[in-house]
C-alpha positions as CSV (number, residue, x, y, z in Angstrom):
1,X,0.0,0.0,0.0
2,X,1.6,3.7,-1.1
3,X,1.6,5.9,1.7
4,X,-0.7,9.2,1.0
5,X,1.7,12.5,1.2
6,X,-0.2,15.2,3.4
7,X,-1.0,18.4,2.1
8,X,1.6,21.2,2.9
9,X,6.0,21.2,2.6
10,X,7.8,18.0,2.2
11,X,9.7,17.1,6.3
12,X,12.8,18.1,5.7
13,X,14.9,15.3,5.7
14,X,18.4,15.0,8.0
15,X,20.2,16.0,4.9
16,X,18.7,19.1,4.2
17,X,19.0,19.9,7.7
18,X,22.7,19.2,7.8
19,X,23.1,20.9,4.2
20,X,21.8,24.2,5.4
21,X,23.8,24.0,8.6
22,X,27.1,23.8,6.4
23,X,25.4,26.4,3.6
24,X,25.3,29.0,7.2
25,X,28.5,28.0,8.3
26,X,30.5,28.2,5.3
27,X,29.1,31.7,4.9
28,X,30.3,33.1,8.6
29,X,33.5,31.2,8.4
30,X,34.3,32.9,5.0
31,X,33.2,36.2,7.0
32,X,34.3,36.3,10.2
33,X,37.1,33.4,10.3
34,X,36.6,29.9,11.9
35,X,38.2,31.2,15.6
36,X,35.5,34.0,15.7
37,X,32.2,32.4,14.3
38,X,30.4,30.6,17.4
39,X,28.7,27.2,17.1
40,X,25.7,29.3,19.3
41,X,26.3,31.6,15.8
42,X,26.1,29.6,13.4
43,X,22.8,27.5,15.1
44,X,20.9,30.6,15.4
45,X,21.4,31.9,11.9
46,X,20.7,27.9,11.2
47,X,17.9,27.7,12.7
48,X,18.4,24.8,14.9
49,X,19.5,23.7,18.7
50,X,23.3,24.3,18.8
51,X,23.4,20.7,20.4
52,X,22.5,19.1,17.1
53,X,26.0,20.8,14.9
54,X,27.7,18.8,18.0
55,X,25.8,15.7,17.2
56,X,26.1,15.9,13.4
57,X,29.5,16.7,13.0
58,X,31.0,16.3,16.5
59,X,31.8,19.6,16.9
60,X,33.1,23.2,15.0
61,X,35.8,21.7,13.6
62,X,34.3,18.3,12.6
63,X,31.8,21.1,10.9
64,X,34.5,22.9,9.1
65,X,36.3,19.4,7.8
66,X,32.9,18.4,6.9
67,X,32.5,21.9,4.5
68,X,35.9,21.8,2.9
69,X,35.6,17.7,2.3
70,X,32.6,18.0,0.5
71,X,33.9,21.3,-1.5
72,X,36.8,19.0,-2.3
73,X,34.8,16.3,-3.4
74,X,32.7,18.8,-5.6
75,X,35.6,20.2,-7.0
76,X,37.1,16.9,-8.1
77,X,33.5,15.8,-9.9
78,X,33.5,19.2,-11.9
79,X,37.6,18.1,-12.9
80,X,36.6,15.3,-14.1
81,X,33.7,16.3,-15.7
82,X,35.8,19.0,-17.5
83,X,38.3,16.3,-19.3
84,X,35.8,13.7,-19.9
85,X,36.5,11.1,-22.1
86,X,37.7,13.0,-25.5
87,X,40.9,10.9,-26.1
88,X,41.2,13.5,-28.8
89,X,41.9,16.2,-26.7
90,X,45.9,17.7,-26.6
91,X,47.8,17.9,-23.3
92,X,47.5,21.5,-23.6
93,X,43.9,21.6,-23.9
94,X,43.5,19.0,-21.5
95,X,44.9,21.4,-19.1
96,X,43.3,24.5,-19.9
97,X,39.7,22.2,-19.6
98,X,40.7,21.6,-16.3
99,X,42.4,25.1,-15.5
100,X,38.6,26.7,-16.6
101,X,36.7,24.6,-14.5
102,X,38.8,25.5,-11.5
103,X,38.5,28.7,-12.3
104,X,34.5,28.2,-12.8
105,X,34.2,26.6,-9.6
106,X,35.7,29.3,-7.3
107,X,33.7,32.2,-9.1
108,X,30.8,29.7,-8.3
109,X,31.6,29.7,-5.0
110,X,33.4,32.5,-3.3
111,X,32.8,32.3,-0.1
112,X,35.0,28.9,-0.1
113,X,38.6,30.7,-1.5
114,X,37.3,33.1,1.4
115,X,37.1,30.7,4.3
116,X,40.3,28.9,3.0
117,X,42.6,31.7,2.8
118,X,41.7,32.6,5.7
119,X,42.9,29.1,7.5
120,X,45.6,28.2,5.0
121,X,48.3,31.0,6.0
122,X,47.3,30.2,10.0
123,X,49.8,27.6,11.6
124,X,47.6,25.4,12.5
125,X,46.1,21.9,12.9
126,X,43.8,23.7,10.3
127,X,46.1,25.1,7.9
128,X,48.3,21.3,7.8
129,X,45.0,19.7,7.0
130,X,44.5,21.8,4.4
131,X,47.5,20.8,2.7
132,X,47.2,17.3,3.6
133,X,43.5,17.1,1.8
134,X,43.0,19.7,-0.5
135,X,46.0,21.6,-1.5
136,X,48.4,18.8,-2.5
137,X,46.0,16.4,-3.8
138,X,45.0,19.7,-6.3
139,X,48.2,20.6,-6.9
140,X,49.1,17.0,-7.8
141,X,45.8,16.9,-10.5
142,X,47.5,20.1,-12.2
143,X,51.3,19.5,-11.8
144,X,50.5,15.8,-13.7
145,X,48.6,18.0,-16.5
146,X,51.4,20.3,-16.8
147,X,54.0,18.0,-17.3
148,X,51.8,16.5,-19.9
149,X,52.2,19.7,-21.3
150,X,55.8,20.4,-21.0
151,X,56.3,17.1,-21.8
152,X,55.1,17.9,-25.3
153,X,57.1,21.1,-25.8
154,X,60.0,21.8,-27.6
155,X,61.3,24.4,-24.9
156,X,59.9,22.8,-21.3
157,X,58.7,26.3,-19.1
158,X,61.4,26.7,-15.9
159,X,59.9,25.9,-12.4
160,X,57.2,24.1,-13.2
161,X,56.1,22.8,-9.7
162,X,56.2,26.2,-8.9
163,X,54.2,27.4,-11.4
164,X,51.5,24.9,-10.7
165,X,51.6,26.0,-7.2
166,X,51.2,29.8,-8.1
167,X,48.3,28.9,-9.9
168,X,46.3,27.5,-7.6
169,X,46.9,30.0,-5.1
170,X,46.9,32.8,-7.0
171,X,43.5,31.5,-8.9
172,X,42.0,31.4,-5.1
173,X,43.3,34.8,-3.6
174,X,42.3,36.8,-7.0
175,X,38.5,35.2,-6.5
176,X,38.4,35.7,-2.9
177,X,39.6,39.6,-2.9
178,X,37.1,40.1,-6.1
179,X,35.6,43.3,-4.6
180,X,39.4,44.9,-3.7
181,X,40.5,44.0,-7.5
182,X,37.5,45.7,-9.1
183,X,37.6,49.1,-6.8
184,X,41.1,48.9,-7.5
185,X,41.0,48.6,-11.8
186,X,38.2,49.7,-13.7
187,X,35.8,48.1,-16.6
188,X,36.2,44.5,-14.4
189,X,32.7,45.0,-12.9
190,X,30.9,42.3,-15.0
191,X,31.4,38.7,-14.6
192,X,32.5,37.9,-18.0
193,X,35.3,40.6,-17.9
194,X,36.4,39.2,-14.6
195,X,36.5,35.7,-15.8
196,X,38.5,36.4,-19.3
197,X,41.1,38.8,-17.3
198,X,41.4,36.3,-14.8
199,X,41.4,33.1,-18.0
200,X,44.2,35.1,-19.7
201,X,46.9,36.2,-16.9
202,X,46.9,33.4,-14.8
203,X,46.0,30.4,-17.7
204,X,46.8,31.2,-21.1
205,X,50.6,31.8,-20.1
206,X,51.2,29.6,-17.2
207,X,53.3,26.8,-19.3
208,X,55.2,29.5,-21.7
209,X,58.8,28.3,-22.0
């Protein structure tokens, strides 16, 4: 027998509950910083008993891991999707594919190159994690279609690693500082100004010998 749906909103499920915990979180972390956002914060702007964030995600900082993991995850899904399965494809394309998406991703999401920045350049059990889970395995993706790249060059480019490296970091800090960069140069208001300045400095030349 089907069970009859009363008249009214769906129950929101656990998930959803636990989704727009981490959708107010990630926003007052990105703000304020991890050390000065509250759990009784982020629960009121939530919505819900601050005891349930403990019982969810053990904790604030089982609730910020929880955030950047499933950013990570995100971000590897929309890699993948970006080189697909065109065997076709150059190394040099391959990497620009991937470069793109990156870039998509953060101007997607801002508040996330906001909240990481902020924890990255902190010594702390934060910041290692960070580069245990999310910097190096990204800078590993990249590096891997770079040397594709150089690989495939006549001239290879100098300090590659390094370059890779830049990249990433640079991609993050130039999304996350948006607002400073267009105050600071005009006709970069509009978003598809912003995204071809920001495709043509920091991918178009990366792998120049």
């Amino acid at each position: 027998m089907t069970e009859r749906r009363g008249r009214g909103r769906p129950r929101e499920t656990d998930a959803d509950t636990s989704a727009a915990i981490a959708r107010v979180a990630l926003r007052l972390f990105a703000a304020h910083g991890f050390e000065a956002t509250s759990l009784r914060e982020i629960a009121n702007a939530a919505g819900v008993d601050v005891a349930l964030i403990s019982y969810r995600f053990g904790g604030k900082a089982g609730l910020w891991k929880s955030i950047v993991s499933q950013a990570g995850a995100d971000l590897r899904e929309a890699l993948e999707r970006a080189l697909g399965d065109d065997c076709t494809a150059s190394a040099r394309q391959r990497f620009d594919m991937s470069a793109r998406a990156f870039l998509a991703f953060l101007l997607d999401r801002p508040e996330m190159p906001r909240l990481l920045l902020r924890d990255i350049t902190i010594d702390s059990e934060r910041s290692q994690w960070l580069l245990e889970n999310l910097s190096q395995p990204l800078h590993a993706h990249f590096f891997e279609l770079a040397q594709a790249v150089a690989d495939a060059q006549e001239e290879a480019p100098t300090h590659l690693q390094f370059r890779v490296a830049n990249f990433v970091y640079s991609a993050a800090s130039t999304v996350a500082r948006r607002d400073r960069l267009v105050a600071l140069v005009g006709g970069m208001a509009a978003d598809s100004t912003f995204t071809a300045a920001l495709e043509e400095v920091l991918v178009e030349g990366l792998l120049a010998p």
